[in-house]
DSSP file (Angstrom, degrees, kcal/mol; ACC not computed):
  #  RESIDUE AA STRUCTURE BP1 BP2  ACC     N-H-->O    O-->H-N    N-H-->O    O-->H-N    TCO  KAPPA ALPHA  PHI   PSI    X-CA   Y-CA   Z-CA
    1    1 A X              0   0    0      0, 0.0     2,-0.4     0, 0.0    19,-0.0   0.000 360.0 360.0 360.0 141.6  -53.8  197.9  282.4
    2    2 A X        -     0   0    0      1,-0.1     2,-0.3     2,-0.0     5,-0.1  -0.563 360.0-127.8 -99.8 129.1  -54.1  195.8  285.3
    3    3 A X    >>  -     0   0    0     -2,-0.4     3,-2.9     1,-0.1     4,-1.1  -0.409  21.8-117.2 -75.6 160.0  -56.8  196.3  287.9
    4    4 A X  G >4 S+     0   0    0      1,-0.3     3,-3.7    17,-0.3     2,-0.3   0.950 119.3  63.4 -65.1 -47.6  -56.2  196.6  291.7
    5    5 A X  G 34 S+     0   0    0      1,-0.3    -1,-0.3    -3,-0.1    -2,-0.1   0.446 103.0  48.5 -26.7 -15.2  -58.3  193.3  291.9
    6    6 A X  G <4 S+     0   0    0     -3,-2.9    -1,-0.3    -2,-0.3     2,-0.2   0.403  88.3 100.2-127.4 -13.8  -55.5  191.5  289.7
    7    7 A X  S << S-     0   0    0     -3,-3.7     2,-0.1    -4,-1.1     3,-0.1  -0.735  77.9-120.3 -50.5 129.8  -52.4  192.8  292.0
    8    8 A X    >   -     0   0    0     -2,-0.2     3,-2.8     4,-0.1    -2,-0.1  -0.403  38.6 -76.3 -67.0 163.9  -51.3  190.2  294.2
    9    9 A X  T 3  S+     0   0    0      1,-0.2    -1,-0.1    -2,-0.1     0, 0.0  -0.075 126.5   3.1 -30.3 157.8  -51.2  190.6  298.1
   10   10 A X  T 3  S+     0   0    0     -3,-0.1    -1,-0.2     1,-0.1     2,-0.1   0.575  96.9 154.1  56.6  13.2  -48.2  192.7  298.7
   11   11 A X    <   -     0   0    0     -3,-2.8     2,-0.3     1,-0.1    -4,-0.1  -0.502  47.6-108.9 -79.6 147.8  -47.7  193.0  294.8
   12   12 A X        -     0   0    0     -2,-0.1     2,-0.5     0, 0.0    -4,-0.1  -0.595  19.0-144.4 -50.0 128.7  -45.7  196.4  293.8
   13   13 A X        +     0   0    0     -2,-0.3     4,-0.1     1,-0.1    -6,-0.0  -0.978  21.4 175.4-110.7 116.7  -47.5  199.2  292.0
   14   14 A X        +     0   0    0     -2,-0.5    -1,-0.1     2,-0.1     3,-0.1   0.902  61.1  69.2 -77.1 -36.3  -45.1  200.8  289.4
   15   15 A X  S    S-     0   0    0      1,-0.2     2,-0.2    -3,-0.1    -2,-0.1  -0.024  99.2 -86.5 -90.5-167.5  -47.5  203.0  288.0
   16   16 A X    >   -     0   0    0      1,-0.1     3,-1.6    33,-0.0     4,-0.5  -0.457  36.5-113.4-110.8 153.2  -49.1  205.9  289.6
   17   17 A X  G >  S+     0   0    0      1,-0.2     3,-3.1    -2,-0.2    -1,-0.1   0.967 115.4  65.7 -47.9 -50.8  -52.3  205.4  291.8
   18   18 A X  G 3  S+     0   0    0      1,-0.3    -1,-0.2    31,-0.1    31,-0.1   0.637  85.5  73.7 -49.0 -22.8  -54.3  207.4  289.2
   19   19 A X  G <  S+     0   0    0     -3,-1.6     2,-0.6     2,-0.1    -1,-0.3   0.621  97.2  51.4 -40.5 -35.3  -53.6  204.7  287.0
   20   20 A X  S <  S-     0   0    0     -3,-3.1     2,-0.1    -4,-0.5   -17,-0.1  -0.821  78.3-130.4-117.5 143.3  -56.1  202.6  288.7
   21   21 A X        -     0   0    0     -2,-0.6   -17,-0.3     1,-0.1    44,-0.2  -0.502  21.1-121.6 -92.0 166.0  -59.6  203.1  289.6
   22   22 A X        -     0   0    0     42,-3.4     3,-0.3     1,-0.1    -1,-0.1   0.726  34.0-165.0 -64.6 -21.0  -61.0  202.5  292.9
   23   23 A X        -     0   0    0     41,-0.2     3,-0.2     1,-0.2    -1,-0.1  -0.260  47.3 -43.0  47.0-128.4  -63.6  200.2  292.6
   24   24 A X  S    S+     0   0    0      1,-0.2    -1,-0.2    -2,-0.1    -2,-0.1   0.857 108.8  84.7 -81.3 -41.5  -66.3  199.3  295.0
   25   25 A X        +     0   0    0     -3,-0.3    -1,-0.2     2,-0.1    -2,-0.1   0.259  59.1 105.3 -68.9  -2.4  -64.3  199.1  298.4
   26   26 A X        -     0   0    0     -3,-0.2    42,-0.1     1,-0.1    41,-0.0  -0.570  40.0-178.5 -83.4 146.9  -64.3  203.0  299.5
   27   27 A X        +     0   0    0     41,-0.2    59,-0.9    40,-0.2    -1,-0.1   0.241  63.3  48.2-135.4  13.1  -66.5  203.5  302.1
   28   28 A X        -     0   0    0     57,-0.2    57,-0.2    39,-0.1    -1,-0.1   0.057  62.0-166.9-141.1  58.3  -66.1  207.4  302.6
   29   29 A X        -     0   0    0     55,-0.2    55,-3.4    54,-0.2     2,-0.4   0.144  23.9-117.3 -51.2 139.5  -66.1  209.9  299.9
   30   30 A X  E     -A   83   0A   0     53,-0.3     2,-0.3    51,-0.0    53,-0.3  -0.842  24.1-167.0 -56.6 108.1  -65.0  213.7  300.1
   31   31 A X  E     -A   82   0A   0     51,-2.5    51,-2.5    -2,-0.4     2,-0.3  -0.846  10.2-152.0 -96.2 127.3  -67.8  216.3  299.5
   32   32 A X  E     -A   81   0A   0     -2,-0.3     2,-0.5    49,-0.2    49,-0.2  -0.909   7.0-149.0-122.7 146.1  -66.4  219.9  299.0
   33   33 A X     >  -     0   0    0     47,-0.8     4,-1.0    -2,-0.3     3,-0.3  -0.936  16.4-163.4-112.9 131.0  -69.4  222.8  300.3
   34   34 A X  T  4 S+     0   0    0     -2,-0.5    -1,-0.1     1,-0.2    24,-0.1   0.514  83.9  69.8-112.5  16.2  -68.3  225.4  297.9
   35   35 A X  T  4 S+     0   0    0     45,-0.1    -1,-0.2     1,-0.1    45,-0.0   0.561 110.5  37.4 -78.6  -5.9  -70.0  228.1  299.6
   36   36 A X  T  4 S+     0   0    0     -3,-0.3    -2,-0.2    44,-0.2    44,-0.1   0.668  96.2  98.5-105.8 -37.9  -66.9  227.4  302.6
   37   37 A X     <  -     0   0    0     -4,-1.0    21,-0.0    43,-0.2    -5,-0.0  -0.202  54.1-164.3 -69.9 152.7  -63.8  226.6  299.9
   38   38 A X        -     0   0    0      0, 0.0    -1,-0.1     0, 0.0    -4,-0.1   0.120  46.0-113.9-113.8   7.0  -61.4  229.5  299.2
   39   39 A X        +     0   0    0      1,-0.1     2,-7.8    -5,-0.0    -2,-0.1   0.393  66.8 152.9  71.6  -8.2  -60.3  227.8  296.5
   40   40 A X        -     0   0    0      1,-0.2    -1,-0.1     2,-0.1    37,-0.1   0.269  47.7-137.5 -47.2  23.1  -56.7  227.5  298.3
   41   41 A X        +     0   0    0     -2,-7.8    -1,-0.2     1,-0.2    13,-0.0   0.738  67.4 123.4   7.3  60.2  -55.9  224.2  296.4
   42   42 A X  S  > S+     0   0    0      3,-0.1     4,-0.7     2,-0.1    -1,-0.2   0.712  71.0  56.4 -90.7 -23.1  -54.5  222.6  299.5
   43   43 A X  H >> S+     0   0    0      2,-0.2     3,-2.7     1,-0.2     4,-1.6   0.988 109.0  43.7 -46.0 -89.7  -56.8  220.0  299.2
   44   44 A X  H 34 S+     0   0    0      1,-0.2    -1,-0.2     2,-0.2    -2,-0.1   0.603 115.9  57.6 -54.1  -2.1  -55.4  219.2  295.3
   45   45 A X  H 34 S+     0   0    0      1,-0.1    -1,-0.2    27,-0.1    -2,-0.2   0.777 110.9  41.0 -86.4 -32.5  -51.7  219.8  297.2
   46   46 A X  H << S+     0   0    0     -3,-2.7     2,-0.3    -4,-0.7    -2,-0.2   0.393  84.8 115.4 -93.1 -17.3  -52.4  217.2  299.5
   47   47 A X    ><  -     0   0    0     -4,-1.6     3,-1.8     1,-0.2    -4,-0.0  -0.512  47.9-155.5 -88.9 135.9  -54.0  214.5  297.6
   48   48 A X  T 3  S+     0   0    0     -2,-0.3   -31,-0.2     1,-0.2    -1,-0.2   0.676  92.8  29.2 -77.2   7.3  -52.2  211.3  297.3
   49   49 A X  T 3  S-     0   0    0    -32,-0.1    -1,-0.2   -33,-0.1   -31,-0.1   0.405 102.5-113.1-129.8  13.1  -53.7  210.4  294.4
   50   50 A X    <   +     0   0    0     -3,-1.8    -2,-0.1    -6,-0.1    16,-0.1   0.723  63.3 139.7  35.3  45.9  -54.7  213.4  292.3
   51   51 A X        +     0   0    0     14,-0.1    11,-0.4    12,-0.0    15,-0.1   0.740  49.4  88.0 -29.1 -50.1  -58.1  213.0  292.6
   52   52 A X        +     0   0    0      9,-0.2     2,-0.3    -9,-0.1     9,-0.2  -0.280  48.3 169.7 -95.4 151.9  -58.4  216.8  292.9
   53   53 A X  E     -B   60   0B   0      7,-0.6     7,-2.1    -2,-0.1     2,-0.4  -0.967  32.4-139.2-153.2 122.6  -58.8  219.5  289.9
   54   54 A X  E     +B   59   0B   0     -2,-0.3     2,-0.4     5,-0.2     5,-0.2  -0.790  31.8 176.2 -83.8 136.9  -59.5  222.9  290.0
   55   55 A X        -     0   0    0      3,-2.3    -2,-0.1    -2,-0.4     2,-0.0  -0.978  62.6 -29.7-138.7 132.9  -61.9  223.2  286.9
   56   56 A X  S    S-     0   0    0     -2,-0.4     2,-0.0     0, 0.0     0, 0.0  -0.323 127.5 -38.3  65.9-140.8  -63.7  227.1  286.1
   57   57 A X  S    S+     0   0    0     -3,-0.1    -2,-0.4     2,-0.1     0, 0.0   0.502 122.0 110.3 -78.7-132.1  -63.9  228.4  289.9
   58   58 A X        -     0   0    0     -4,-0.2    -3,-2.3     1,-0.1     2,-0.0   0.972  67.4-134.1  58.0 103.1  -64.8  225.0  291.2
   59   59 A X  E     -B   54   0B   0     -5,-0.2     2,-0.4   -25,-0.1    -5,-0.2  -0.540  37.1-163.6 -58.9 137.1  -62.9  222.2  293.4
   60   60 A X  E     -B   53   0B   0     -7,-2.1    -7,-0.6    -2,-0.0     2,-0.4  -0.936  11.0-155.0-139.4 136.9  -63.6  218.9  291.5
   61   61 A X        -     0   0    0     -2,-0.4     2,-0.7    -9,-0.2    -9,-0.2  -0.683  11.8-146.7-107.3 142.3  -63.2  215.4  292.7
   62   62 A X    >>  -     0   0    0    -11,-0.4     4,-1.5    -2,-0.4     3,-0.7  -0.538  10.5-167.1-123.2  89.9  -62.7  212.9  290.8
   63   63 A X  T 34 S+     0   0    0     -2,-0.7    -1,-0.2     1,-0.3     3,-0.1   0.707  80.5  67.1  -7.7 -60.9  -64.7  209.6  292.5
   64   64 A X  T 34 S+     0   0    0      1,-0.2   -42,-3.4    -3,-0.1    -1,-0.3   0.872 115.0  24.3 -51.0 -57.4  -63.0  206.9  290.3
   65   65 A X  T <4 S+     0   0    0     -3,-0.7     2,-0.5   -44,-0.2    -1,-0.2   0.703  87.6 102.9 -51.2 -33.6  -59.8  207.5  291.7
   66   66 A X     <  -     0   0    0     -4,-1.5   -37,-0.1     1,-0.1   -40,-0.0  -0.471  51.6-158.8 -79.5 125.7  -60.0  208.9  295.1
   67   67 A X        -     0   0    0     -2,-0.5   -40,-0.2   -41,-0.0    -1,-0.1   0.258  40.8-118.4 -87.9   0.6  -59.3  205.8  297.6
   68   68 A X        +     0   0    0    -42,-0.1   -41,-0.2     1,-0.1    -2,-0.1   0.857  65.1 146.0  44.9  48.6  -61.3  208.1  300.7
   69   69 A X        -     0   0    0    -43,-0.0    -1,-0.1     0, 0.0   -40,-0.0   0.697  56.5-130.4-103.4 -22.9  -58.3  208.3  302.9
   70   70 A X        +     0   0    0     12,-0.1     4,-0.1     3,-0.0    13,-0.1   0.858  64.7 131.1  67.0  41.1  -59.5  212.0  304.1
   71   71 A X  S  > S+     0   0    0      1,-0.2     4,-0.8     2,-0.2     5,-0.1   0.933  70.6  49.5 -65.6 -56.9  -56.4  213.8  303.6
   72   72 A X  T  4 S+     0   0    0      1,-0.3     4,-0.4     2,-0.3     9,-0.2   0.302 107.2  49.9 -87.5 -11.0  -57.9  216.5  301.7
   73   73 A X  T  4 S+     0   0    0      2,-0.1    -1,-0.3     7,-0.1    -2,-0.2   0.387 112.6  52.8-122.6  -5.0  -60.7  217.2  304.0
   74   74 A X  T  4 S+     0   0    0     -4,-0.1    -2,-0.3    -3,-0.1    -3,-0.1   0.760 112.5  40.1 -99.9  -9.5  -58.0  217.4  307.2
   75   75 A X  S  < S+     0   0    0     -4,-0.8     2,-1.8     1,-0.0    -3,-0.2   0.649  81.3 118.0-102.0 -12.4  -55.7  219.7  305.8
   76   76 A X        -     0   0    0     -4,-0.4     3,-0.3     1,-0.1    -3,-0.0  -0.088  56.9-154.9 -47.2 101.2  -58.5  222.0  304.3
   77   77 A X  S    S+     0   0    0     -2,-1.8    -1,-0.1     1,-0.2    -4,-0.0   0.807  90.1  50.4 -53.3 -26.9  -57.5  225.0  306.4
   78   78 A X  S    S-     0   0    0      0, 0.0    -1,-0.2     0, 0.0    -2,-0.1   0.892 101.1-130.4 -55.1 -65.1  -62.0  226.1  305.6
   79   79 A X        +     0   0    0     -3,-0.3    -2,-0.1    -6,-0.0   -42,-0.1   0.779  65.9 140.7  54.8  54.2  -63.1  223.1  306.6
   80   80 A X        +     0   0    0    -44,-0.1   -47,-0.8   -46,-0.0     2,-0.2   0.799  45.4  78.4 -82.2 -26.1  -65.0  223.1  303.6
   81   81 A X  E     -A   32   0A   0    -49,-0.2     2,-0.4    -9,-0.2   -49,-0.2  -0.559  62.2-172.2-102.7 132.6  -64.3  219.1  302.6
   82   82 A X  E     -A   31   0A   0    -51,-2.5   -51,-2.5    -2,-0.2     2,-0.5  -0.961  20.4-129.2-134.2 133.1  -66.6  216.9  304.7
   83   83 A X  E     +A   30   0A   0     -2,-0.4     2,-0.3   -53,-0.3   -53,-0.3  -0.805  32.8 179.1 -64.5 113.6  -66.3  212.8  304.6
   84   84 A X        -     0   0    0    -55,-3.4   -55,-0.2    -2,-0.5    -2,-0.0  -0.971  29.6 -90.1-137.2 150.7  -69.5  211.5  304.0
   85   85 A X        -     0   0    0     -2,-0.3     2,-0.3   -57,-0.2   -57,-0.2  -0.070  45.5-110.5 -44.8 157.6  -70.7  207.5  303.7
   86   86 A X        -     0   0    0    -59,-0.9     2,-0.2    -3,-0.0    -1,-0.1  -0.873  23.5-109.5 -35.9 108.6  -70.6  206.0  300.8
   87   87 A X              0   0    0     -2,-0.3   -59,-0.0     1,-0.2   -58,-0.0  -0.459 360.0 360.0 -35.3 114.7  -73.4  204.9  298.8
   88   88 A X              0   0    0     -2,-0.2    -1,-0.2   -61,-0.1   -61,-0.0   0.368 360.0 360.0 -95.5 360.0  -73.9  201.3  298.5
């Protein structure tokens, strides 16, 4: 499997985003407060990249994938999902 780093510029991705991890380049990560979520998987409805999983009770994000486009923390209806920097 090819990494995004090995696509060319303007290359076609056939396979599905989840296919690829994110690497380094995200610079805003999704934080879900789960004393605010209703669990109303709009968040996981919304994401382009299926990052998101309900796992137990629990929203769960899944880092490697999620590109930090902040989809999921503008359609959260709660406003449970906060964008917060990235750790370099």
């Amino acid at each position: 499997m090819k990494s995004y780093k090995e696509i060319p510029a303007g290359g076609v991705a056939w396979k599905k985003s989840r296919e690829y991890e994110t690497g380094t380049w995200r610079n805003k990560k999704p934080v879900v407060n789960d004393e605010k979520c209703t669990r109303c998987l709009e968040c996981y409805i919304y994401c382009p990249d299926s990052s998101i999983s309900y796992e137990g009770d629990k929203i769960v994000i899944d880092y490697s994938h999620c590109k930090g486009c902040g989809i999921c923390a503008k359609e959260c209806p709660q406003d449970a999902i906060t964008m917060v920097e990235e750790e370099k």
